[in-house]
N, C-alpha and C positions, 0 to 999 in steps of 0.2 A: 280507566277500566282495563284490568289484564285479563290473558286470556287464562281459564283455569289451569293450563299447564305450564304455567309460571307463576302458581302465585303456592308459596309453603312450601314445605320441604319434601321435594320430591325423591329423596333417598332410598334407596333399594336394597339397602344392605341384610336387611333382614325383615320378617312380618313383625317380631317382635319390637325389634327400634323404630317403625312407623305408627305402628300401633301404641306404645308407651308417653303418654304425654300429651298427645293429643287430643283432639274433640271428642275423639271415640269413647274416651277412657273419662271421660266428660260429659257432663249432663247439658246436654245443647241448649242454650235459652229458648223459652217457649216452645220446647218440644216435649220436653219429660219422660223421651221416649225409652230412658231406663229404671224409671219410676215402676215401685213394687207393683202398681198396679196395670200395668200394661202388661200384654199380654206376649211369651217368648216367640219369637220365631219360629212361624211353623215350615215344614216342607211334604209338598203332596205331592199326586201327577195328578196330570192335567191332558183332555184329548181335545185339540184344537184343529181345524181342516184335515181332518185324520191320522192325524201324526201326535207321535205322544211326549210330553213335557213333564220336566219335573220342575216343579212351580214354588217360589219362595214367596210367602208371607208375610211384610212386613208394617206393623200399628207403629208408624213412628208419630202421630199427632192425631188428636183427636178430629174427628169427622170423616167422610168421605174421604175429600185433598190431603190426606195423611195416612193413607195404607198404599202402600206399595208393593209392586207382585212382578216379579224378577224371573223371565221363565229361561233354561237351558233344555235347548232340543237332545232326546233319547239317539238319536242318530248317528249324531256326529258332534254330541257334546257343545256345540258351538251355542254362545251364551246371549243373551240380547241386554247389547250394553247403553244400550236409552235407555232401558227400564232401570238398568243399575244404577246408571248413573242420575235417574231418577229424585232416588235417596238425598243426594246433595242441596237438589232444587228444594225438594220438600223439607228440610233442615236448614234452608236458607243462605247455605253457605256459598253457593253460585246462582249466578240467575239462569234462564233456559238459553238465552244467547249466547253467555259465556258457555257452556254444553256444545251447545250448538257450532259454537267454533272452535272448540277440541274438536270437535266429528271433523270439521272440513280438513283441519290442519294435519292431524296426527292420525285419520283413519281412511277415509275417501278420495284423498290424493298423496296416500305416505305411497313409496315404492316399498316397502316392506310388505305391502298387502296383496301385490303382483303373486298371478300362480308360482308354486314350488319347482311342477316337474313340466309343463308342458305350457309352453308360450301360447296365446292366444286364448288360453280360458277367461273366464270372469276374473275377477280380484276374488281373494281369499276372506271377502267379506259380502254378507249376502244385507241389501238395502230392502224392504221391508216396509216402506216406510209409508207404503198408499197400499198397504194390504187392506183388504176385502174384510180379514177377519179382525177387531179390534186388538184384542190379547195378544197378537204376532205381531202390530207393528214396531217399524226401530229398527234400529244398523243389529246385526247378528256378528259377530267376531268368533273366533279359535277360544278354546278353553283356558292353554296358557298366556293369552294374548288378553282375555278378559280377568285372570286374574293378575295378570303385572299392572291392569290399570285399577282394580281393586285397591291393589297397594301403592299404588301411585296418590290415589284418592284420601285413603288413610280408611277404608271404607269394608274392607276386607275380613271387620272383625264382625262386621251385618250379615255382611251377605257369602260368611265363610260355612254354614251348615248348606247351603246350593252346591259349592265345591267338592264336599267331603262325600256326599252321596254317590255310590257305583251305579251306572248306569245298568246294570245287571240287574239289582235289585229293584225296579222299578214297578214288579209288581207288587213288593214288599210295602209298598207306602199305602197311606192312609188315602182314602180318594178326594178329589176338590169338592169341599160343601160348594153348593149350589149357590146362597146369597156372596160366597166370597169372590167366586168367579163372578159374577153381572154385577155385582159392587163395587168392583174395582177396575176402575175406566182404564183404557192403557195411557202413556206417557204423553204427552205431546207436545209439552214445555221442552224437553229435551232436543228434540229433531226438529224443531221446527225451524225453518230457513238452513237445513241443511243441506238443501241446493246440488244436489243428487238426486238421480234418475230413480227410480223406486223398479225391482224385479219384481214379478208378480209369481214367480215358477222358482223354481230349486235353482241353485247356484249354478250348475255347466246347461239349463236351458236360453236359449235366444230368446231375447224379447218380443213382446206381442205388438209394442208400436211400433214398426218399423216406415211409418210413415211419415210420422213426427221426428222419426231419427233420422230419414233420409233429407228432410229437409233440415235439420239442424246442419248434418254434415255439409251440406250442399252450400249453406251459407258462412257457414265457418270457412272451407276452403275459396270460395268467395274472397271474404277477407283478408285472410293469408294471403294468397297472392294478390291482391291489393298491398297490400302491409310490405310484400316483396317488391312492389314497383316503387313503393314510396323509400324502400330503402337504396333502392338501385339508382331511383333519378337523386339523391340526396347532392346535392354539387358541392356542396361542404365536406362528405367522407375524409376521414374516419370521424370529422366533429359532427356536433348536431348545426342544427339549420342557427341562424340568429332569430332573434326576434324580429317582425316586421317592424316596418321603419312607418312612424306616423305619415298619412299624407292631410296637413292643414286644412285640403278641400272636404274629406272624411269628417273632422272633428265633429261633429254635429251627431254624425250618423255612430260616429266610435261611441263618443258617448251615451248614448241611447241603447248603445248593446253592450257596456259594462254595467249601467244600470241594471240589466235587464238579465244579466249575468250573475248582478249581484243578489237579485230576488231568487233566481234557483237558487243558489248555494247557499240562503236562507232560510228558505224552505225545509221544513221537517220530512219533504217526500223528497229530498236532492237523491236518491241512489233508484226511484221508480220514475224517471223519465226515461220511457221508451224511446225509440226511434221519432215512433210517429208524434207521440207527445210530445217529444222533443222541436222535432219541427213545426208543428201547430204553433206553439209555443215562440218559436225565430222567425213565423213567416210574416210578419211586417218587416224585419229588418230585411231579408231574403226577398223581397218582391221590391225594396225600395235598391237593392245592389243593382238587381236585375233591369231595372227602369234606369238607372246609371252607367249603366254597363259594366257593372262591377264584378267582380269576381267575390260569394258571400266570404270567403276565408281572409279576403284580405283586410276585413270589417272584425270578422269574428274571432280573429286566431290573433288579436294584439294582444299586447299586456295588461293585465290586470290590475298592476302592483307597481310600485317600485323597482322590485328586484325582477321583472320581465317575465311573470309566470302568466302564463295562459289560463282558458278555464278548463283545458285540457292536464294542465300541472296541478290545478285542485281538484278535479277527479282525481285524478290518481294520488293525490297526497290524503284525499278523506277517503279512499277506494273506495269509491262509487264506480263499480264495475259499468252497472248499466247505463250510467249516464255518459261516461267513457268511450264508450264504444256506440254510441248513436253519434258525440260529436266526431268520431272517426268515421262511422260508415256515411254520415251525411257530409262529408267532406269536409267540415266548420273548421277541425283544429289538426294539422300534421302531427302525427304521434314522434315524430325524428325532429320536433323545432325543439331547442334550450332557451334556458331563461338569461340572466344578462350574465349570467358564470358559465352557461353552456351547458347547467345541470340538465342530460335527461329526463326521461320523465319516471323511468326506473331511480336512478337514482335520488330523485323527489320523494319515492314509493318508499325508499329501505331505509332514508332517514326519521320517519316517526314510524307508531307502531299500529296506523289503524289497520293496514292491510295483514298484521298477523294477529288485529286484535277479533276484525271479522272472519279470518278465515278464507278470505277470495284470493290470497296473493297466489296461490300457484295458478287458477283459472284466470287472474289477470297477466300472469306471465306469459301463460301458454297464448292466449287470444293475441291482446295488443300489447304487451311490457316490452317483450322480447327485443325487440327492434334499439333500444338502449341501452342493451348489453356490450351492443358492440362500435358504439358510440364514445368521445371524450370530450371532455368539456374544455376550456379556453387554457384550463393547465394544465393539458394530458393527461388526466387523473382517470382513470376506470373504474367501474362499480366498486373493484377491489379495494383502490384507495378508501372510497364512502365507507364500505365495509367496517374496515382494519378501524376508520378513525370514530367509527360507530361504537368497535369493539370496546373500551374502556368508559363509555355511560351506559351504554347497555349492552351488556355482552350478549343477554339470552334475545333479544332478536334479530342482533347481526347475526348470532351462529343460526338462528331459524332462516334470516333470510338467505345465507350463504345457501346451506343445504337444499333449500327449495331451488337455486339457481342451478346447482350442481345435478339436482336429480333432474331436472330439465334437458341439461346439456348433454346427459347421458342416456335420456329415455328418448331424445329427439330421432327424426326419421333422420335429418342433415348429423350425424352424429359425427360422422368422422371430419364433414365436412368444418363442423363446427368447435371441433377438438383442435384441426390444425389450426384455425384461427386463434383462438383461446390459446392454446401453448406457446404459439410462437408472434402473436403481438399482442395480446391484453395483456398477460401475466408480467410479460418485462415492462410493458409502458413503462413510463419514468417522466416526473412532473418536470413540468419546462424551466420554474424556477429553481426548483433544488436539487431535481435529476431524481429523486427518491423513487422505487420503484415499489410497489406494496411489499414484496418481501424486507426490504428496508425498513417500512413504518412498523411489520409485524417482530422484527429481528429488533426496532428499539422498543417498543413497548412490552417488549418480552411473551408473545401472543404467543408460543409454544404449538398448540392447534393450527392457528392460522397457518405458520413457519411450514405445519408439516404439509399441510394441501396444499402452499404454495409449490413447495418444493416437489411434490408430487405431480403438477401439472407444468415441470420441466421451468420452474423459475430458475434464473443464471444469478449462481452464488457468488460470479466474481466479475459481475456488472458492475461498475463503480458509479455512483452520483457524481454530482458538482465539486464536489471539495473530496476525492477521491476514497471516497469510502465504500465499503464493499460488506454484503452481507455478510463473508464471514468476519469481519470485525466485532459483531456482538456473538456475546456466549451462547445467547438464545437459541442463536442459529446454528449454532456450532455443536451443540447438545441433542438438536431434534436431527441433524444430520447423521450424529453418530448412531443416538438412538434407531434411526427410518434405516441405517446401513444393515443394524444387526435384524431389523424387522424382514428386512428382504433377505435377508441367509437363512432365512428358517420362516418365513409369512404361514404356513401352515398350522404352525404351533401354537396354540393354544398359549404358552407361557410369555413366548417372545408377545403375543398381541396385547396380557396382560403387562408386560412391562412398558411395552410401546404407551397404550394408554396410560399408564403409571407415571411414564418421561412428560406425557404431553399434557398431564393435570386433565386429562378427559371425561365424558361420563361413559360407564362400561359398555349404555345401552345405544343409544342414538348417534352418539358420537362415533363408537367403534363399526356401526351401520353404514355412515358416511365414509369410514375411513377406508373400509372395506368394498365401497362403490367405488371410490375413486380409484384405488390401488386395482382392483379388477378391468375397469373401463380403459385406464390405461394402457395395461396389460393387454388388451383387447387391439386397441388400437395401435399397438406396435406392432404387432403382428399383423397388421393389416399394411401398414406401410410401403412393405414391398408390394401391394398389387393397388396400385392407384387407379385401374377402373371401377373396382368396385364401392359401391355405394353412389355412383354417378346418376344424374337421373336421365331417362333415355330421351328422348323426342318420341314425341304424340305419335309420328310419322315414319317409325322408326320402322313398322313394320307394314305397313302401305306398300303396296305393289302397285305399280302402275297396269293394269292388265291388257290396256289396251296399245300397249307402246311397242310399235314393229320399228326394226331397222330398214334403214336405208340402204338399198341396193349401190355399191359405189359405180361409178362408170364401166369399170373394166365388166362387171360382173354383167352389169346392164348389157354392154355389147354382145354375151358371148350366148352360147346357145342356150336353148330354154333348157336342154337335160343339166348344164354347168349348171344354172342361173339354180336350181332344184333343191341340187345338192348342195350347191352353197349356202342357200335358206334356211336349207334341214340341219346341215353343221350350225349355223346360226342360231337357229330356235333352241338346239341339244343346249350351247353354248349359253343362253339367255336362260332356259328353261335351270340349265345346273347352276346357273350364278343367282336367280331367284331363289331355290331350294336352299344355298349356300348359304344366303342373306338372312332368311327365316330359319334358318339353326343357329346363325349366330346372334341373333335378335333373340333368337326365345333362352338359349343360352344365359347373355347377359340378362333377358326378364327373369330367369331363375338366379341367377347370381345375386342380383340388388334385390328379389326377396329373401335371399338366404341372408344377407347383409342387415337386414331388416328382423329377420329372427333374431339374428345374431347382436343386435343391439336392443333387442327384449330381454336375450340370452345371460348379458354386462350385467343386469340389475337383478337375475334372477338365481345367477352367480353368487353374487356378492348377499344374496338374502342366504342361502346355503351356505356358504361358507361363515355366515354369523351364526347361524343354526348349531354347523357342525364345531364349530369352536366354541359353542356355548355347549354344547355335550361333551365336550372332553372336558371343559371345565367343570362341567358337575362329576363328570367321572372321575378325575383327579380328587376333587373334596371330597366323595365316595370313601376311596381307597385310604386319605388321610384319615377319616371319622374311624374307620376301621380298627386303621391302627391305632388309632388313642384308646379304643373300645379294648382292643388288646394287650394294650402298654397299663391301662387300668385296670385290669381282670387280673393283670398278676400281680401289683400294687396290694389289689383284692386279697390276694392267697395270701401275697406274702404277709399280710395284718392279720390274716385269721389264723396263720400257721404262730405267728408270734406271740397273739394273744390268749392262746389257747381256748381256755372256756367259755371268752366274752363273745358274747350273743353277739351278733351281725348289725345289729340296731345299735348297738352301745358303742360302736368303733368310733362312729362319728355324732355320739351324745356330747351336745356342747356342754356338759355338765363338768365333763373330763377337760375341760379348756381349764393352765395354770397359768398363773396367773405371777410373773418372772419377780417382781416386786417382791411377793410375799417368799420366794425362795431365796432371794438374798439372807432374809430373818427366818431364818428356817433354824431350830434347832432339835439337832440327832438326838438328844438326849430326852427331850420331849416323851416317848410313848414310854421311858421307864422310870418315869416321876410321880411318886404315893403323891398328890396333891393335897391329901388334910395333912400331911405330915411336911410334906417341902413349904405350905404359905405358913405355915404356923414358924417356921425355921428361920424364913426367910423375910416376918415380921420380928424376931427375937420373942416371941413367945414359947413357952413352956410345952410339950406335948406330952399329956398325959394317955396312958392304956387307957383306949374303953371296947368296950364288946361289940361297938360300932364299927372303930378305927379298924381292930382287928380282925374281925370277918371281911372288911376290904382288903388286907392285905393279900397278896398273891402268896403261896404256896410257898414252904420252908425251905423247899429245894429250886426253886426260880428266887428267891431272896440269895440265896448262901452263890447261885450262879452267878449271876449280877454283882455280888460284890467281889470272885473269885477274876472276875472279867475286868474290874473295876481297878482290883489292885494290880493284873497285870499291865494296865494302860497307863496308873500311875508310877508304876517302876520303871516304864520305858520311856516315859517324860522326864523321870527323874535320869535314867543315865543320856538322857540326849542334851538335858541342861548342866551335866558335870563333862560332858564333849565339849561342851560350847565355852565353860567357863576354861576349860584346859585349855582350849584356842587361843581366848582371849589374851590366856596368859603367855603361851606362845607368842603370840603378834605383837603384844606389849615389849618383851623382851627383842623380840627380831629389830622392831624400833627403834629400842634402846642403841644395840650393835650400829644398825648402818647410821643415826648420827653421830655415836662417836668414830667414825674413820670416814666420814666425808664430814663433819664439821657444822651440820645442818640442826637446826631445831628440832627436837622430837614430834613439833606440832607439824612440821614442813615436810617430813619425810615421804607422805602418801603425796604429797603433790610432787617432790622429786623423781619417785617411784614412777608414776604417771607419768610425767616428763622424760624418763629413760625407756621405757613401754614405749611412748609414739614413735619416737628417735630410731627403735630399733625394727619396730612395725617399718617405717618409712624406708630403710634401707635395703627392708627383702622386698 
């Protein structure tokens, strides 16, 4: 099962080429829903929690579970694309799961949805999805944002009368009948498990649970720094851990918990084991460790398999988020141990495609993945190698899971910290057998893309492998290099980005999003380079005062009189009291700095969504001005037809009727419209033609007769002396022939080929 945004052709070139061909343009099996008898498209407004809606109508199947109703808020335009996307489920072409994981992947954790102008609002999508009012719930998106996934959908040509309406005119519409609104349930196939928090208030309000969200956060950082110790004690760094080593006395107990291992991961509820379930579920093995004095992980964190995979490596390989993260927070399985190759457990993740077919790979990134990015396995291979070698069976979700890696690294709080690592040892890594470095596998496989965000996150093009080979050796490399040179002498242009993506076979939309994050983020962080305090994190303690902490009076001081002893104190206190002051400005200092650092890496991604914005407006602006000018290169095309044709109507310019047809004007004969036909077949059978009072009232007029023949005999006179020219030639030429064989000696018949022969001879000389 794929996710719906990889499955058909998701082409953007125009509404018309997604629309032509399609389901649209097609009578859906068992829908009919463009059957004469169904009813069109209607659109009203609608008033919902007081706010007013312009409400699309759609009878696509017969019953209740077959009308769909699509609302766009009056406010702010923004469209509700569960209901839209609705339509697909109800036409059967996606289930609500595949829906369900378009929302997680492509809307609820894209960085595209991050605010425009001011860090720290909501996302630019409002979630909806436990409203109070039925008719409102569902993800809410942007207007242009809901119709690019219209056409992504192929779906645009339903729910294209919701589009065309002005929100101006909203009193103009017809109003909701009454049985249409309470007839028509809202969506819930769509959103469902879409694993987002639901607002209950307008987009820039705070939430009203701030209970349940302080204790999410509270455990999440929990984690984290857990996830941080377990990556800090790793004694293996930079590899992952090995697998545990059997101990013979265990066997008994080992097997009783892969058994027991192997029933969850059987189980049709493998991804709703909680914590606590989870444990209920292991506490016989865990009470018999503890009676042994075992430690449970060194029971529960073996191999499963052959190839040394944990049941921590099949979480994350079926992304079963929740069961994941209970055997991490219950200590059962290290998130940093490898299998008997040293694969990660990210790297497990990005070779099949449940975790982009559910929808949870970025929240299992962000939770527990992380910690194997910066991980290698027994051939020094990086995520990147997995990637790159991903790339050629399935392209579309190595480039999903790249991006989701990429948008992480760049949205992270450790941003810079984690840029220098990433730049300067994952991206060169280089495999122990063959020295290959991903830029190498992407520069042979000809990955164009990949070559360019290597090369963007500072890959060394004249690292050589094992057998001395260097990326610039392949073209590949050498192409996107040149290309990426002319993109950075002009990155704001509009034309250079469409060429760049043009070099790198990219898509216009997601692809140029990514390319666009990274080339900014970088940017970002070069600039940061020279002040290496910032983005450090402080100590807890950093602004602790000790208040009770007096100096010690030294001897001398001690000795001398009480008025010394006073003033010494008092210098001392001044002296303590201005190095406390000191300490708290530079402390609050730096806490203003590493928040400014902190905006400033919200700032990297909110950048780089503006700068796709504003490059996607000069490209319409550019097409603009070209439409124009064809509008005016045609207009005079226009004149020039009508000034030539004179009287012919405007309609008739381009009446195919006037199409000739070249065949027949080969056989075209002039003489045609001044041919008597009762008199010419009769002529030109050898029959007789007799006067009759028929023949002769068709005759044309005594003076168009005597003209015609007056025309006739000058044509044949001029024929006649152009064929007593030709015969005088003739005789000319004959005689010239005669001459030069007699004085060169040659045949009369040979003469034109000696002639011929003295011609090149003389050509050749000048």
């Amino acid at each position: 099962m794929d996710s719906p945004l990889y499955v058909g052709d998701t082409t953007t070139s125009s509404i018309a080429n997604q629309l032509y061909g399609t389901h649209i343009n097609k009578t859906p099996h068992g829908s009919g829903y463009f059957s004469a008898n169904r009813p069109q498209p209607s659109v009203s407004l609608a008033m919902f929690s007081g706010q007013k809606f312009i409400q699309l109508s759609l009878e696509l199947a017969a019953g209740r579970n077959g009308v769909v109703s699509v609302l766009r808020r009056v406010q702010d335009s923004y469209v509700n694309v569960s209901q839209m996307l609705e339509i697909l489920v109800v036409l059967k072409h996606y289930s609500g799961e595949q829906i369900a994981s378009f929302f997680r992947n492509e809307i609820t954790t894209n960085t595209q949805y991050l605010p425009e102008s001011k860090v720290g609002l909501l996302p630019l999508f409002n979630d909806f999805t436990a409203h109070e009012v039925p008719q409102i719930r569902g993800l809410w998106i942007s207007f242009d944002k809901a119709i690019s996934i219209a056409v992504k959908f192929d779906i645009y040509g339903l729910v294209k009368p919701l589009f065309l309406v002005d929100v101006h005119d909203f009193d103009k519409l017809p109003a909701l009948n009454t049985p249409a609104s309470t007839g028509s349930s809202p969506p819930k196939r769509a959103y469902i498990g879409a694993g987002t928090d639901s607002y209950m208030d307008s987009p820039t309000k705070k939430r009203k649970n701030l209970p349940s969200q302080l204790d999410d956060l509270f455990i999440q950082a929990k984690l984290q720094a857990s996830l941080k110790r377990l990556a800090a004690a790793n004694a293996n760094y930079p590899f992952t851990l090995p697998p545990v080593v059997y101990d013979e006395k265990n066997r008994d107990l080992i097997a009783e918990a892969k058994l027991l291992f192997h029933d969850i991961f059987k189980s049709d509820e493998t991804d709703l084991f909680s914590k606590l379930a989870l444990e209920a579920r292991l506490a016989p093995i865990i009470e018999k460790c503890k009676a042994q004095g075992l430690l449970p992980s060194t029971v529960l964190d073996v191999s499963l398999d052959q190839q040394g995979k944990t049941a921590l490596h099949y979480a994350a390989t079926l992304a079963c988020s929740t069961l994941a993260l209970s055997l991490i927070e219950l200590k059962i399985c290290s998130p940093v141990r490898g299998d008997n190759k040293g694969e990660s457990l990210l790297s497990a993740t990005v070779q099949v495609t449940n975790a982009m077919v559910k929808g949870n790979f970025a929240d299992m990134l962000q939770k527990w993945l992380w910690p194997g990015f910066w991980l290698f396995d027994n051939n020094n291979q990086s995520v990147f190698h997995h990637l790159i070698s991903l790339a050629l069976t399935n392209p579309k979700s190595s480039k999903f899971y790249l991006g989701k890696i990429l948008e992480w690294v760049f949205g992270s709080p450790d941003k810079k910290q984690h840029l220098e690592t990433l730049c300067s040892k994952i991206v060169n890594a280089q495999q122990t057998k063959s020295g290959n470095t991903a830029l190498h596998l992407a520069g042979e496989k000809g990955l164009k893309w990949y070559v360019y965000l290597l090369l963007e996150l500072n890959a060394d093009l004249d690292l050589a492998n094992n057998m001395g080979v260097k990326p610039t050796s392949f073209d590949c490399v050498n192409q996107v290099a040149e290309a990426r040179k002319a993109f950075k002498n002009n990155s704001l242009s509009p034309a250079t980005t469409a060429a760049l993506l043009e070099a790198l076979e990219a898509d216009e939309n997601d692809d140029e999003f990514l390319i666009l994050l990274v080339h900014t983020g970088i940017e970002f962080w070069n600039k940061l380079l020279p002040f290496p305090e910032i983005g450090e994190c402080e100590k807890d303690n950093a602004l602790e005062v000790n208040s009770d902490k007096e100096l010690t009076p030294t001897s001398e001081v001690f000795s001398s009189s009480i008025l010394s002893n006073k003033i010494f104190k008092s210098i001392q206190d001044l002296l303590s009291n201005t190095n406390e002051e000191y300490e708290k400005v530079i402390h609050s200092k730096r806490a203003e700095i590493n928040n400014l650092n902190k905006e400033l890496r919200d700032a990297t991604i909110v950048t780089a969504n503006n700068r796709l914005v504003a490059k996607s407006i000069s490209g319409k602006m550019l097409q603009v001005e070209a439409t124009k000018l064809q509008m005016m290169n045609i207009h005079d095309k226009m004149q020039l037809l009508k000034k030539n044709l004179g009287n012919v109507e405007e309609e008739d310019v381009f009446n195919p009727e006037w199409e000739v047809d070249a065949s027949k004007l080969e056989k075209y004969d002039a003489d045609e419209p001044f041919i008597i036909k009762e008199i010419y077949d009769k002529l030109a059978n050898g029959e007789d033609v007799e006067p009759t009072d028929d023949l002769i009232e068709s005759l044309p007029p005594l003076d168009i007769l005597k003209a015609r023949l007056k025309a006739y005999e000058e044509v044949n006179n001029n024929l006649e002396e152009e064929l007593a020219h030709l015969v005088n030639y003739g005789d000319l030429t004959a005689q010239f022939k005669k001459v030069v064989s007699s004085c060169t000696g040659v045949d009369i018949n040979e003469v034109d080929e000696l002639l011929d022969g003295l011609l090149e001879a003389v050509e050749g000389q000048q």
